[in-house]
CHARMM internal coordinates of N, CA and C (Angstrom, degrees):
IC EDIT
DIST 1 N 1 CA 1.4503
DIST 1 CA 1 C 1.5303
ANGL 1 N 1 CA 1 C 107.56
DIST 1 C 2 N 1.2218
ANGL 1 CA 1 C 2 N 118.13
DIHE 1 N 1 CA 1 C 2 N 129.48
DIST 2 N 2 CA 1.4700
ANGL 1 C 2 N 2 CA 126.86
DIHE 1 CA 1 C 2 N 2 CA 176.75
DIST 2 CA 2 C 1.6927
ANGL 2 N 2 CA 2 C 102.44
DIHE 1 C 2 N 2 CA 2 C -96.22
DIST 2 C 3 N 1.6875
ANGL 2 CA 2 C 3 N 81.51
DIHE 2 N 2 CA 2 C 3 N 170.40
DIST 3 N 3 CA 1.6860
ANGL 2 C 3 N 3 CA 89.81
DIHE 2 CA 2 C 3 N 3 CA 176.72
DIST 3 CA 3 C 1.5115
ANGL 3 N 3 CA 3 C 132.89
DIHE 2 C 3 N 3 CA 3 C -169.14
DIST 3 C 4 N 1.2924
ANGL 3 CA 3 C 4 N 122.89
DIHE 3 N 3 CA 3 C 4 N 105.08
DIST 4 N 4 CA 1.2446
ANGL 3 C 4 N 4 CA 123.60
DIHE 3 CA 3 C 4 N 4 CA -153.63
DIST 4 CA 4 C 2.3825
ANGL 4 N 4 CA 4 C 107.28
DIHE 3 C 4 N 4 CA 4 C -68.08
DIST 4 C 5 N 1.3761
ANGL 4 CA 4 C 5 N 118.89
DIHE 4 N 4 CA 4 C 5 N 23.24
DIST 5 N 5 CA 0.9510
ANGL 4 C 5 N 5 CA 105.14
DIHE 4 CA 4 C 5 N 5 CA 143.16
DIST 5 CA 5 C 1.6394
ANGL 5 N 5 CA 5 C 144.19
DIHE 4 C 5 N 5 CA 5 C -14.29
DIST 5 C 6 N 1.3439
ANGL 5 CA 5 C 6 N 118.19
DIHE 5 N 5 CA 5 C 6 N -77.55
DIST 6 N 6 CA 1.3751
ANGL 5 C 6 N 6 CA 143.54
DIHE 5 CA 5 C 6 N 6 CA 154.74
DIST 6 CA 6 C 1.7689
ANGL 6 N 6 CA 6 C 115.19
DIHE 5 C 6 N 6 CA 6 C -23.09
DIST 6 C 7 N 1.4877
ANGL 6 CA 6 C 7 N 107.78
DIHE 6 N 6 CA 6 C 7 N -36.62
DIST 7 N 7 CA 1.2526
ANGL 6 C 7 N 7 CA 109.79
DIHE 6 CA 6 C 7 N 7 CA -148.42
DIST 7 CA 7 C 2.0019
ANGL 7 N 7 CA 7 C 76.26
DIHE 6 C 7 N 7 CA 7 C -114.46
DIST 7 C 8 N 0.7084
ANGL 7 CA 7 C 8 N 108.14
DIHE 7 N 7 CA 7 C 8 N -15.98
DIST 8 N 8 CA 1.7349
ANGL 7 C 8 N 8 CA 109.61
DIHE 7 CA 7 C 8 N 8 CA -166.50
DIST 8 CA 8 C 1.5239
ANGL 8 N 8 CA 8 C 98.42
DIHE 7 C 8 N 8 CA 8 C -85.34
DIST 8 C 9 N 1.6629
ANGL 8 CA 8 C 9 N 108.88
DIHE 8 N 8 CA 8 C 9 N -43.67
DIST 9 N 9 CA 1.5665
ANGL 8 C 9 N 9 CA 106.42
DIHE 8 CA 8 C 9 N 9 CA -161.81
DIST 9 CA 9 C 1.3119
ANGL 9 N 9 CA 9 C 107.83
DIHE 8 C 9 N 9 CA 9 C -77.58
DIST 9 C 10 N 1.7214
ANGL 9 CA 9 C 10 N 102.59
DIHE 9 N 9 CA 9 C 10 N -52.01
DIST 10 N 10 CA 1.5164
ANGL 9 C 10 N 10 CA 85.96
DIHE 9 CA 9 C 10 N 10 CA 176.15
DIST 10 CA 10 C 1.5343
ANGL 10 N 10 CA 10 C 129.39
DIHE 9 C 10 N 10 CA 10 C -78.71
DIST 10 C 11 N 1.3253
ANGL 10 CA 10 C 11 N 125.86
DIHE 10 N 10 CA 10 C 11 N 31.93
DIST 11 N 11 CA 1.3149
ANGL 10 C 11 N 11 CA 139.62
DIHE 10 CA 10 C 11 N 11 CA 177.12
DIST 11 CA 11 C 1.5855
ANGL 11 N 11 CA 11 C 94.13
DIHE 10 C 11 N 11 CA 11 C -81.57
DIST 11 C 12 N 1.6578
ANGL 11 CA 11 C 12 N 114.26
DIHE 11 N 11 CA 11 C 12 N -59.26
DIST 12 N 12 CA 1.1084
ANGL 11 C 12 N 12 CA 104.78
DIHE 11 CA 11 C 12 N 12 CA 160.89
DIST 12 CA 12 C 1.6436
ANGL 12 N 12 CA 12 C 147.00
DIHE 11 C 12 N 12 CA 12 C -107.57
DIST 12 C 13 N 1.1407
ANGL 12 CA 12 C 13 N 90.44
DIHE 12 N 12 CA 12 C 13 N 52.76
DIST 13 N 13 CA 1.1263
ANGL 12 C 13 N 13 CA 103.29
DIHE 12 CA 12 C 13 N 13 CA 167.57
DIST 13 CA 13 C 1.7023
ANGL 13 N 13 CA 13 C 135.81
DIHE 12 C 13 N 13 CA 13 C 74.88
DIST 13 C 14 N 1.5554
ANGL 13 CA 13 C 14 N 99.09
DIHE 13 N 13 CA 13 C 14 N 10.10
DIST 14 N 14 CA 1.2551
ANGL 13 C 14 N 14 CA 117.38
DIHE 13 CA 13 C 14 N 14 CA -173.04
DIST 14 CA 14 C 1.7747
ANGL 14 N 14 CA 14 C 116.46
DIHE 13 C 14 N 14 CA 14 C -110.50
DIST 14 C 15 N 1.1966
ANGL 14 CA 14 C 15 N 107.12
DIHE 14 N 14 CA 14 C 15 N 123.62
DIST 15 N 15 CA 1.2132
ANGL 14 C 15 N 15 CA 130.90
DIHE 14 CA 14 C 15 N 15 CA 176.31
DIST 15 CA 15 C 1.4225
ANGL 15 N 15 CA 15 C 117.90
DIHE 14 C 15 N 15 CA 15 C -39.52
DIST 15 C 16 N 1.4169
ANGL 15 CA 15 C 16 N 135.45
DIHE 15 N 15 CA 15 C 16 N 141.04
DIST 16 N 16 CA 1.1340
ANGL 15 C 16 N 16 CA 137.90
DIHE 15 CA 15 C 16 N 16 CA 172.65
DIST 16 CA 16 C 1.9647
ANGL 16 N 16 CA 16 C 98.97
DIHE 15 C 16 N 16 CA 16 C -63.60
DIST 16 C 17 N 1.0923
ANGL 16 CA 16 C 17 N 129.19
DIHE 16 N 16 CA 16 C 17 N -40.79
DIST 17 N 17 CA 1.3166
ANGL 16 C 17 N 17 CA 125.19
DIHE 16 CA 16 C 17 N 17 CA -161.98
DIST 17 CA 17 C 1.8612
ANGL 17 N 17 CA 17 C 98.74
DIHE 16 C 17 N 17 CA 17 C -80.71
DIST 17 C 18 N 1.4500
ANGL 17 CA 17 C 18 N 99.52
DIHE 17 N 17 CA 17 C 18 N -29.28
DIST 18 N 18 CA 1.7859
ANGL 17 C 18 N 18 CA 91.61
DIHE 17 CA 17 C 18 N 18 CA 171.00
DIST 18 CA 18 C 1.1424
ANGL 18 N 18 CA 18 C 126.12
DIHE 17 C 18 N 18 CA 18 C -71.01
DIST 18 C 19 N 1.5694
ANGL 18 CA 18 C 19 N 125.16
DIHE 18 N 18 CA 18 C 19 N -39.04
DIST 19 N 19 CA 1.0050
ANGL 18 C 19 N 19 CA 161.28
DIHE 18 CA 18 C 19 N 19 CA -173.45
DIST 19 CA 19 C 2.0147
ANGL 19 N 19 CA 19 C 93.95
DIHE 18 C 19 N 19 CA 19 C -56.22
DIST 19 C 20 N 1.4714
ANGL 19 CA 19 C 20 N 92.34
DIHE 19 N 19 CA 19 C 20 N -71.07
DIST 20 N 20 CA 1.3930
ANGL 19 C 20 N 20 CA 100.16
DIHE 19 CA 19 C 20 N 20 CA 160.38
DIST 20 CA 20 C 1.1597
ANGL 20 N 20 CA 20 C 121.68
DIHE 19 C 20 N 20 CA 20 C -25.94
DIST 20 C 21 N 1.6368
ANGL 20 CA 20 C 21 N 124.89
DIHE 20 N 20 CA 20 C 21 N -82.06
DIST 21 N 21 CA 1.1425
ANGL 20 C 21 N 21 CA 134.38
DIHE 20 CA 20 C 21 N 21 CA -173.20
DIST 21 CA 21 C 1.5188
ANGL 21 N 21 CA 21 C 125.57
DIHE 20 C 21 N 21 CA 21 C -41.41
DIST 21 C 22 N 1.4582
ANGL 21 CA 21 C 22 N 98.33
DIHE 21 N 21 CA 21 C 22 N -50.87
DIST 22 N 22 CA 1.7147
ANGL 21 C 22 N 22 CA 96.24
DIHE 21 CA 21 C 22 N 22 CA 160.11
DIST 22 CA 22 C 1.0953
ANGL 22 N 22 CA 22 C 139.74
DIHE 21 C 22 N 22 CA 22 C -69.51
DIST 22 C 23 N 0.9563
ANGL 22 CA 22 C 23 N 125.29
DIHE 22 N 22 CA 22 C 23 N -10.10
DIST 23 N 23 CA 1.5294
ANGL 22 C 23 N 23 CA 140.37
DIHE 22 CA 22 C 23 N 23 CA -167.32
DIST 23 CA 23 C 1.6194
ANGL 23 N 23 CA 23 C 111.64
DIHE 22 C 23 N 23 CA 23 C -107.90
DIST 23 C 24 N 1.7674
ANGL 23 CA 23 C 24 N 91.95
DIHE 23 N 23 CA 23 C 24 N 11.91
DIST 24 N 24 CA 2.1063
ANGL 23 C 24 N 24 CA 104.67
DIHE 23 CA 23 C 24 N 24 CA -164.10
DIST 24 CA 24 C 1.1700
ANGL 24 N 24 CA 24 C 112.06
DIHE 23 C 24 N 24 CA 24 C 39.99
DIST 24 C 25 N 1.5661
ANGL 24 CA 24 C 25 N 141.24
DIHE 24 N 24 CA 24 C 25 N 35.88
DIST 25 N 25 CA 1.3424
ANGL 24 C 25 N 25 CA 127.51
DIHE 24 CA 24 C 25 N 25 CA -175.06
DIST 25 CA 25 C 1.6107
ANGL 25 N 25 CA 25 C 102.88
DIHE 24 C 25 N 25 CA 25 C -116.33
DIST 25 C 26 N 1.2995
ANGL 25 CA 25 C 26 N 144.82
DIHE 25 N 25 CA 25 C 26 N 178.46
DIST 26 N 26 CA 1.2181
ANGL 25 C 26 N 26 CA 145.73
DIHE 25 CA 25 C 26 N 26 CA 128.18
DIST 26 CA 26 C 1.3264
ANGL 26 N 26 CA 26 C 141.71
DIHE 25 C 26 N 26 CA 26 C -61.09
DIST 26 C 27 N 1.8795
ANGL 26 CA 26 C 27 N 132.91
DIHE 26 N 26 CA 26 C 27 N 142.72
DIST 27 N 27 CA 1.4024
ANGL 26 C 27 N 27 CA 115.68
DIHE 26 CA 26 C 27 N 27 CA -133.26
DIST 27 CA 27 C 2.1455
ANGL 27 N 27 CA 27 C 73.59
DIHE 26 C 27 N 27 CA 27 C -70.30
DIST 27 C 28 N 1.3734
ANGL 27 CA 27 C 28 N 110.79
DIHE 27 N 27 CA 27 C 28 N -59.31
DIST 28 N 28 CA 1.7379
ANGL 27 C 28 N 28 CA 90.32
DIHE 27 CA 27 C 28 N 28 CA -178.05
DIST 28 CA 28 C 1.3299
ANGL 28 N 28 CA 28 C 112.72
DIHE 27 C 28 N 28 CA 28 C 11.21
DIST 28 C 29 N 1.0354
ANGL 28 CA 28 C 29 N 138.96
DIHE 28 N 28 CA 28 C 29 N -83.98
DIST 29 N 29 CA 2.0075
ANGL 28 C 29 N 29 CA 148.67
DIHE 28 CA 28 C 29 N 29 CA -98.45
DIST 29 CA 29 C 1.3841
ANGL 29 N 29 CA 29 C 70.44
DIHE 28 C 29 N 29 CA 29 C -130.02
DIST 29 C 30 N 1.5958
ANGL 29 CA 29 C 30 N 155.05
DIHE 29 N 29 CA 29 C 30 N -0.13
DIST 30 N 30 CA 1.0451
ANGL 29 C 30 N 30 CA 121.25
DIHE 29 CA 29 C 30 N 30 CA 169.08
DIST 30 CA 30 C 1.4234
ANGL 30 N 30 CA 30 C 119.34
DIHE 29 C 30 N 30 CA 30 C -124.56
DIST 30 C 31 N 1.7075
ANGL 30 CA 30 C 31 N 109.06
DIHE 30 N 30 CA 30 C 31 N 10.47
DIST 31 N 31 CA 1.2600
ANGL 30 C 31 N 31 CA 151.03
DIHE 30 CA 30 C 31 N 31 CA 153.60
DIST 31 CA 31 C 1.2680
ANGL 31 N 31 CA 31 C 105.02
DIHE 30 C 31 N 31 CA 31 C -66.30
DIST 31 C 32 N 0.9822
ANGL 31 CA 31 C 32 N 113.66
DIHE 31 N 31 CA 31 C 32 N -50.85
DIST 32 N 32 CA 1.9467
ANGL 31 C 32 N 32 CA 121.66
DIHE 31 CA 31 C 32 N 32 CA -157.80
DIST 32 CA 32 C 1.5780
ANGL 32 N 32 CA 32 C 86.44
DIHE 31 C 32 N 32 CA 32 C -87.23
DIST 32 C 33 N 1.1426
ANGL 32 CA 32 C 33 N 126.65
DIHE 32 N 32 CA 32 C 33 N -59.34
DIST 33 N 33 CA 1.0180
ANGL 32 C 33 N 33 CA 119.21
DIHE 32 CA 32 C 33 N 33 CA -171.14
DIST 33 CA 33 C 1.7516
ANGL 33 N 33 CA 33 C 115.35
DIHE 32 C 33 N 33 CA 33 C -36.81
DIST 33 C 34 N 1.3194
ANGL 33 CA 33 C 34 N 106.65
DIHE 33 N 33 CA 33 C 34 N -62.65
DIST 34 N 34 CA 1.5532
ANGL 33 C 34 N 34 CA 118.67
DIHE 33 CA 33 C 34 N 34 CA -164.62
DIST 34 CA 34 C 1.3516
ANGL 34 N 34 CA 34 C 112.72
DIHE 33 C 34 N 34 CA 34 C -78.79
DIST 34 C 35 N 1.5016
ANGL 34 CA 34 C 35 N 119.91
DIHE 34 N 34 CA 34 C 35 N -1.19
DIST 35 N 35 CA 1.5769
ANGL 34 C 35 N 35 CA 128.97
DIHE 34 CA 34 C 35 N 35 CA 165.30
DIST 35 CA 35 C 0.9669
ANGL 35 N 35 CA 35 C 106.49
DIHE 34 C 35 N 35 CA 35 C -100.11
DIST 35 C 36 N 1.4228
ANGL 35 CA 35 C 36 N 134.47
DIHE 35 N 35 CA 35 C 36 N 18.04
DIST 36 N 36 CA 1.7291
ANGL 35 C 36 N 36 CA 130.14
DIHE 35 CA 35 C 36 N 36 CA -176.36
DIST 36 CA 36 C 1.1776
ANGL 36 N 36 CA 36 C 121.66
DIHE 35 C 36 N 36 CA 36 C 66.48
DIST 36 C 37 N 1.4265
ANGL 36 CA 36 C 37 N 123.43
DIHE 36 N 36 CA 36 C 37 N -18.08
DIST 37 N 37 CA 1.2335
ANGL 36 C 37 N 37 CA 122.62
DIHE 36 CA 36 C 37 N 37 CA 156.76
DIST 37 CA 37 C 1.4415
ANGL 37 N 37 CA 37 C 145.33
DIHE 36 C 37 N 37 CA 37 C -24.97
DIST 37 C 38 N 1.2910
ANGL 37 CA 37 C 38 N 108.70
DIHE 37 N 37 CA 37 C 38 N -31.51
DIST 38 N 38 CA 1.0396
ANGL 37 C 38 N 38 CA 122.23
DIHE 37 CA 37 C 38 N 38 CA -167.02
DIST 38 CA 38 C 1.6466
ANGL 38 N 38 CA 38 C 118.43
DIHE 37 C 38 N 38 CA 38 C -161.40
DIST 38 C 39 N 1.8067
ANGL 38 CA 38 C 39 N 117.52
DIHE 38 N 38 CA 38 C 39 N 116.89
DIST 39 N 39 CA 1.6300
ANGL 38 C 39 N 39 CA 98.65
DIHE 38 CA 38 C 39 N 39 CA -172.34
DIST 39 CA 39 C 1.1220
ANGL 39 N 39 CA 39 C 107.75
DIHE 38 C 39 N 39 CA 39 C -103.51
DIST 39 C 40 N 1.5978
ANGL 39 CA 39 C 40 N 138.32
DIHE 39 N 39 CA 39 C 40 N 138.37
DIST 40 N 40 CA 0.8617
ANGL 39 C 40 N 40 CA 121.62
DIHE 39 CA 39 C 40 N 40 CA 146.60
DIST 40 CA 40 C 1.5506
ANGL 40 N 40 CA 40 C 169.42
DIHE 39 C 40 N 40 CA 40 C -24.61
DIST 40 C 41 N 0.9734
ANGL 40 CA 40 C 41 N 109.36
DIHE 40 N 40 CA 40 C 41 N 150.30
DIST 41 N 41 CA 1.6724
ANGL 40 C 41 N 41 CA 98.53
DIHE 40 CA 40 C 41 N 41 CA -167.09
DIST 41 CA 41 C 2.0149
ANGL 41 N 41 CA 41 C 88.90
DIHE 40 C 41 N 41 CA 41 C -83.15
DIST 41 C 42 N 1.4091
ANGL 41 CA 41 C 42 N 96.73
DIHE 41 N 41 CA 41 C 42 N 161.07
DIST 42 N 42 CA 1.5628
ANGL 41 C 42 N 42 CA 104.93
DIHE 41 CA 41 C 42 N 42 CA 179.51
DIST 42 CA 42 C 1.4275
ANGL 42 N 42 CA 42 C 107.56
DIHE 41 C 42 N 42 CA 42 C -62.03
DIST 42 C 43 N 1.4039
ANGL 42 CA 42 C 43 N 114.99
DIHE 42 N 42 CA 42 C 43 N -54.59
DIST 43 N 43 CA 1.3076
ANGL 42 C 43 N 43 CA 113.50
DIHE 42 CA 42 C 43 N 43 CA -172.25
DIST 43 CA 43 C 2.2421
ANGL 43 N 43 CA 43 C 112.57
DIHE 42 C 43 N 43 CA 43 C -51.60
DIST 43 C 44 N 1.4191
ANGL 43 CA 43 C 44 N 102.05
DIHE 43 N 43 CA 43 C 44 N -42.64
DIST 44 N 44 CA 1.6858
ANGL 43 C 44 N 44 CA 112.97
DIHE 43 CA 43 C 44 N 44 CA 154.27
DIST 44 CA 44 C 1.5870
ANGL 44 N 44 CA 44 C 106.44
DIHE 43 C 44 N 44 CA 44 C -31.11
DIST 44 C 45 N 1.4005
ANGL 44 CA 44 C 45 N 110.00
DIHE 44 N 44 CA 44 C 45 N -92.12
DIST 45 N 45 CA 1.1749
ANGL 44 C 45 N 45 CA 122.48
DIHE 44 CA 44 C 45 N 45 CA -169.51
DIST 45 CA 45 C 1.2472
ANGL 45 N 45 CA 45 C 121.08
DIHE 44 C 45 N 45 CA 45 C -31.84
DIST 45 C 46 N 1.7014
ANGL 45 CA 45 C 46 N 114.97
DIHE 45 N 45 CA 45 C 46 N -49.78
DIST 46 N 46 CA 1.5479
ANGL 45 C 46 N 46 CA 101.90
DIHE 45 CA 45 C 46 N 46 CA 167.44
DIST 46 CA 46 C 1.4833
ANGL 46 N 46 CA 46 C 136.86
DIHE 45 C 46 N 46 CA 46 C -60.77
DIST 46 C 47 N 1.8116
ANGL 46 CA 46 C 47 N 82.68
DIHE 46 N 46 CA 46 C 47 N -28.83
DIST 47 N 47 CA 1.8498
ANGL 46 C 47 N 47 CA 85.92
DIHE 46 CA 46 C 47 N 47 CA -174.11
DIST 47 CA 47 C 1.4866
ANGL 47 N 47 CA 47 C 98.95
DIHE 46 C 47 N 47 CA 47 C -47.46
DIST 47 C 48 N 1.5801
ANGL 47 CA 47 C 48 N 115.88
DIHE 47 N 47 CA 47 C 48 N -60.24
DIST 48 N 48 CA 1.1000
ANGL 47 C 48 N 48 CA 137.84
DIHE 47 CA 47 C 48 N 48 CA -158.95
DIST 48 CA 48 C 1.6345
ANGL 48 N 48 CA 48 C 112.02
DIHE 47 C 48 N 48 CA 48 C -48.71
DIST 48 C 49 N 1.2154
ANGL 48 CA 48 C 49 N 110.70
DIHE 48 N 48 CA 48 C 49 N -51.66
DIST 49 N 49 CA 1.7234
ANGL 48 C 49 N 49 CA 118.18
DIHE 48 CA 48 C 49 N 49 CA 178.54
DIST 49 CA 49 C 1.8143
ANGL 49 N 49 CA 49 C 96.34
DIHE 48 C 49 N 49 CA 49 C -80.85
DIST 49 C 50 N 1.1321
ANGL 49 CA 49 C 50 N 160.46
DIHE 49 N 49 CA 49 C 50 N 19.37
DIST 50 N 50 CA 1.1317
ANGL 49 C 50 N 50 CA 158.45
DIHE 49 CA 49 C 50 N 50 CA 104.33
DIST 50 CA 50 C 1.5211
ANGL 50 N 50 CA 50 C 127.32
DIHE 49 C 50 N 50 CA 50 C -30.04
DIST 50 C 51 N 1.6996
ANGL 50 CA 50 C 51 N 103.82
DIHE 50 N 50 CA 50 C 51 N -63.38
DIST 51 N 51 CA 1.4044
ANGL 50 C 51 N 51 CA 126.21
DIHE 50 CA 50 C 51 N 51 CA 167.00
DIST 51 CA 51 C 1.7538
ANGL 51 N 51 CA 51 C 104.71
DIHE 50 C 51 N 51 CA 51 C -65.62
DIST 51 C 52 N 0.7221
ANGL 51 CA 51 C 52 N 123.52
DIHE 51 N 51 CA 51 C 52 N -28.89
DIST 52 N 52 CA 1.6171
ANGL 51 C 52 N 52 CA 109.92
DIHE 51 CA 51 C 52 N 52 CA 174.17
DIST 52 CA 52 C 1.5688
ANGL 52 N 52 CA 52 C 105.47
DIHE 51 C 52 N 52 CA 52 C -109.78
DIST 52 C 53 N 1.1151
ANGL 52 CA 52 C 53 N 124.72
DIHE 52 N 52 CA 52 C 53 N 25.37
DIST 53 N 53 CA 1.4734
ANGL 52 C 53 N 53 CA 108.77
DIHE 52 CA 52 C 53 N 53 CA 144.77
DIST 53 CA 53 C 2.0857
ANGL 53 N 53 CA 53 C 79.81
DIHE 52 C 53 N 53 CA 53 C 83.81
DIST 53 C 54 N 1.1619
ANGL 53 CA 53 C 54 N 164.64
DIHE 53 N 53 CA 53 C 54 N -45.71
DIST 54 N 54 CA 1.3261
ANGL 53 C 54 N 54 CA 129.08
DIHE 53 CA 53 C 54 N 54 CA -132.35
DIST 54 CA 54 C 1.5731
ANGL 54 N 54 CA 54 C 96.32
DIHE 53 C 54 N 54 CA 54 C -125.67
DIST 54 C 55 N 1.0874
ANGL 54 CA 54 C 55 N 123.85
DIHE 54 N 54 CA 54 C 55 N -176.39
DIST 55 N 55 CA 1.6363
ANGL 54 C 55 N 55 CA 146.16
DIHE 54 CA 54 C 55 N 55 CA 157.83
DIST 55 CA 55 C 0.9379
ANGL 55 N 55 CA 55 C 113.64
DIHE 54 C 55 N 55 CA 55 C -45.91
DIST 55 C 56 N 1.3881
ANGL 55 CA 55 C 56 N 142.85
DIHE 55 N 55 CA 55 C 56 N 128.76
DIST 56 N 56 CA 1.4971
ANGL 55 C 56 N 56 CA 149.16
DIHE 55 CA 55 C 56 N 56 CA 170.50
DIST 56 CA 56 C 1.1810
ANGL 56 N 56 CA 56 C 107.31
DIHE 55 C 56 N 56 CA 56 C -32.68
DIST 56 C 57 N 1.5815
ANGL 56 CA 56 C 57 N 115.69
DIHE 56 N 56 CA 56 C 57 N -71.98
DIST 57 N 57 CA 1.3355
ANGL 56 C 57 N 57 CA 143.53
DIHE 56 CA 56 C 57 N 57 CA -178.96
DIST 57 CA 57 C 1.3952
ANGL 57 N 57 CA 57 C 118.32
DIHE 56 C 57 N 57 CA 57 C -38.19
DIST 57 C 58 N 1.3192
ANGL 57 CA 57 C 58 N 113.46
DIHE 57 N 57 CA 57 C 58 N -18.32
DIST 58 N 58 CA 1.6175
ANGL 57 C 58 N 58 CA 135.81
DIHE 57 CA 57 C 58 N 58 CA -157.52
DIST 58 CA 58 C 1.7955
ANGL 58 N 58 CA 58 C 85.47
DIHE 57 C 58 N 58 CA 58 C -108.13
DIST 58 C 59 N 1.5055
ANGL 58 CA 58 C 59 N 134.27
DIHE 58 N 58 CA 58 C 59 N -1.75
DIST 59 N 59 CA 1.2239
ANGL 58 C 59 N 59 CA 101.24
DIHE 58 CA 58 C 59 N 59 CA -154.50
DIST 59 CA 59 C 2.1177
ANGL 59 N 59 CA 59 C 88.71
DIHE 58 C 59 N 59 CA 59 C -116.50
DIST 59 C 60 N 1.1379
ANGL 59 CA 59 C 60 N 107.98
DIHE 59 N 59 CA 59 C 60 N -17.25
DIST 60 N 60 CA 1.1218
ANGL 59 C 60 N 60 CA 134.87
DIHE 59 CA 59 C 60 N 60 CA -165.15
DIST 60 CA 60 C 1.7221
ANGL 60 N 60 CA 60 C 118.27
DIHE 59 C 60 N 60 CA 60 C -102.66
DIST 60 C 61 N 0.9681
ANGL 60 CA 60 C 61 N 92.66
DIHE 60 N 60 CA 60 C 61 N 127.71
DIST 61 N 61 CA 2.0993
ANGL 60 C 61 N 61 CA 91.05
DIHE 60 CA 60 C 61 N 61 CA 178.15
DIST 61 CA 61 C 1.9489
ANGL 61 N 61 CA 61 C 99.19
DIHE 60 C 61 N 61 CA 61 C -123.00
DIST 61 C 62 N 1.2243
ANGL 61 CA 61 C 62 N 92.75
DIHE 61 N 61 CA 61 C 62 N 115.02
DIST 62 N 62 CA 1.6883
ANGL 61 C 62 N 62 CA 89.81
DIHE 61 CA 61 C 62 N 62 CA 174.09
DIST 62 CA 62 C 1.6355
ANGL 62 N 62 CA 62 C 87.56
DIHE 61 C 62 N 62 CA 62 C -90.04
DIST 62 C 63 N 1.5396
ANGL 62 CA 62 C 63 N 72.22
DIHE 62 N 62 CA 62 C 63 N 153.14
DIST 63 N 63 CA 1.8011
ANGL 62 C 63 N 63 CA 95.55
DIHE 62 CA 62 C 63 N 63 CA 176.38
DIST 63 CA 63 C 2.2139
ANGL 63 N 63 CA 63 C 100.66
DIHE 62 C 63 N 63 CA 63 C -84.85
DIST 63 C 64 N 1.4663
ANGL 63 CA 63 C 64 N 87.25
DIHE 63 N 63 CA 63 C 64 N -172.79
DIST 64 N 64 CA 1.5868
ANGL 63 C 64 N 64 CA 101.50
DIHE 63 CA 63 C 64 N 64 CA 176.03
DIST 64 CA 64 C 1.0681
ANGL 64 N 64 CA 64 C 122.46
DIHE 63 C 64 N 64 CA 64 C -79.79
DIST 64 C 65 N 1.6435
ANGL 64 CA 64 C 65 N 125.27
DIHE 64 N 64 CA 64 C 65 N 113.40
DIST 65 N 65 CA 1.4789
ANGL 64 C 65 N 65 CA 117.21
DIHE 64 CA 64 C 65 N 65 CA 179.22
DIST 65 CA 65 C 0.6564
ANGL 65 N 65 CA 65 C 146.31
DIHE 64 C 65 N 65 CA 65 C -58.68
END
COOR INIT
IC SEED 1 N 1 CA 1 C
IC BUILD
């Protein structure tokens, strides 16, 4: 699962380490996150689409099944 995170935060202007901070996670896990490395847990994901203002669903592109 991909995810336009990366492209969302720094739209506005917010730091992977802030981003971090709110979300109680480390900048790591929010690195990993936005290189595919790593998916989030749901409860993550919302914090995360909260802090950027959009829809969960909006943050994520599933691929073809």
């Amino acid at each position: 699962m991909k995810n336009k995170i990366k492209e969302i935060r720094k739209k506005m202007g917010i730091t992977q380490e802030q981003l971090a901070k709110e979300c109680g996670v480390v900048r790591q896990t929010i690195s990993c996150i936005e290189n595919n490395k790593y998916d989030p847990t749901l409860e993550l994901a919302f914090k995360i689409s909260v802090i950027l203002k959009v829809k969960v669903d909006e943050l994520f592109i599933y691929g073809e099944i």
